[in-house]
N, C-alpha and C positions, 0 to 999 in steps of 0.2 A: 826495734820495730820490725816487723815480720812484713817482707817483701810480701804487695799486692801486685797481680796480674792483669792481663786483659788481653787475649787471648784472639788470634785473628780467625778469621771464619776456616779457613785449611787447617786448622789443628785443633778442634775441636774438642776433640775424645782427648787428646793432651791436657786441657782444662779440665775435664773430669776427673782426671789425675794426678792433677796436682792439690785438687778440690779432697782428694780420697787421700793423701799425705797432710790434709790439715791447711793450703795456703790456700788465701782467696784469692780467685782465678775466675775473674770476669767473662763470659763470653755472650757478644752480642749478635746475634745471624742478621744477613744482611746489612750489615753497616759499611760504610766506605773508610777511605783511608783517613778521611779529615775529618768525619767522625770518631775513627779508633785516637786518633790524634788527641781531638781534643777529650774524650773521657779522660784520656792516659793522665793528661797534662793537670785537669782539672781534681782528678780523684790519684793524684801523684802515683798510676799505677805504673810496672811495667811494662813494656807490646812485647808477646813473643809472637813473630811472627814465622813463615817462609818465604814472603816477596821481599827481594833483593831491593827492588825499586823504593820503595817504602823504606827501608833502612838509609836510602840517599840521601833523602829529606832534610833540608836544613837544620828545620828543629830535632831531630834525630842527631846528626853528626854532630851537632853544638853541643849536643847534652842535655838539652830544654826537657829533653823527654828520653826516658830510657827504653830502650829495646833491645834484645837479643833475638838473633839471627839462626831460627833452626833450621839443622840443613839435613836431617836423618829424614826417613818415611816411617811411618808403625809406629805405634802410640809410646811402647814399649822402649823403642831406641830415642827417640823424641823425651823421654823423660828422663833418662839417665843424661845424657846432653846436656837439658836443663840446669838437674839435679846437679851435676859436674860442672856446668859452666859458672853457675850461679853460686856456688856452693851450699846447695840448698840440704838442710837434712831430709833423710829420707825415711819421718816413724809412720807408721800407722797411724793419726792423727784421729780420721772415720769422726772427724768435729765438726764437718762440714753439708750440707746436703748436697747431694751428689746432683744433681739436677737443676737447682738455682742458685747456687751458693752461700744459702743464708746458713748464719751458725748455727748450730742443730742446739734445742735446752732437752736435759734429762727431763722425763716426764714419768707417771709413776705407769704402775702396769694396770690400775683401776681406769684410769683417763682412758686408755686405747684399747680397754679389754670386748668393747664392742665395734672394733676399728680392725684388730687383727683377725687373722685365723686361730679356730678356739687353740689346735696344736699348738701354735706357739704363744699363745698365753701359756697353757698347762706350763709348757716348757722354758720360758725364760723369763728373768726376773730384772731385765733393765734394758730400759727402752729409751729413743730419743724421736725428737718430733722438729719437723719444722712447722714453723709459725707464720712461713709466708706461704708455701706448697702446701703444708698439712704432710706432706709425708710423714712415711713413721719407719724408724729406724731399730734395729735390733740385731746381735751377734748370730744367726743362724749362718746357713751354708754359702749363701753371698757374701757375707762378710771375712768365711775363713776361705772364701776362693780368692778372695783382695787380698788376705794378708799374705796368703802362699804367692800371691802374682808379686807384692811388693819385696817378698824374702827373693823371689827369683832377681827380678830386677838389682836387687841390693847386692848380692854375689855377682852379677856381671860387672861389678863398677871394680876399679883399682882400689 
């Protein structure tokens, strides 16, 4: 089973990226620590957090709940960290919606053909949709700017 996240409010843009490699990565804004606590505990996710404090925690130290302790800044060193600490792979996944986390389903190119811009209708022929945002996902040039950021990322690791 594939490591679930849950993501502390300081590392935000970190969840989005691990959301953009395919894992589910929770992230709640404004929640407290006994809140992160108990999602973690309840939905057996992991807490990656930065507050040292937080990692004290009883239920932390015992094992009750797991957490790893990032200690980089920049989204970019924060993810290899991870990536490394966890030993998480590192594909292109792009299975996730970037924005809520729900799984994205293939949808055909008639369903969003008056959702997109006509350009990338003309132009691309496989699209994904979320079902909770409605987002609509497809391989243009934000997606080959993610896959070029994760090839980056993937040559800085050993």
């Amino acid at each position: 089973m594939e490591p679930r996240f849950i993501v502390d409010l300081n590392i935000g843009r970190l969840g989005k990226w691990l959301r953009v490699i395919g894992y589910d990565a929770l992230f709640v804004p404004d929640v407290g620590d006994e809140e992160l606590i108990r999602i973690a505990l309840k939905e057996k996710r992991i807490i990656l957090t930065k507050d040292s404090v937080l990692m004290q925690r009883r239920i932390i130290t015992s094992g009750q709940v797991q957490a790893f302790l990032v200690t980089h800044d920049g989204y970019r060193d924060q993810l290899k960290e991870v990536v490394e600490g966890l030993s998480l792979s590192v594909n292109a996944g792009f299975s996730r919606c970037i924005e809520c986390n729900t799984a994205l389903e293939e949808t055909t190119r008639e369903v969003v053909q008056e959702r997109v811009p006509l350009y990338v209708y003309q132009t691309q022929e496989e699209f994904m949709v979320c079902r909770k945002c409605n987002r609509i996902y497809w391989r243009g040039t934000h997606w080959r700017n993610m896959r070029q950021e994760l090839t980056r990322v993937r040559g800085e690791m050993p």
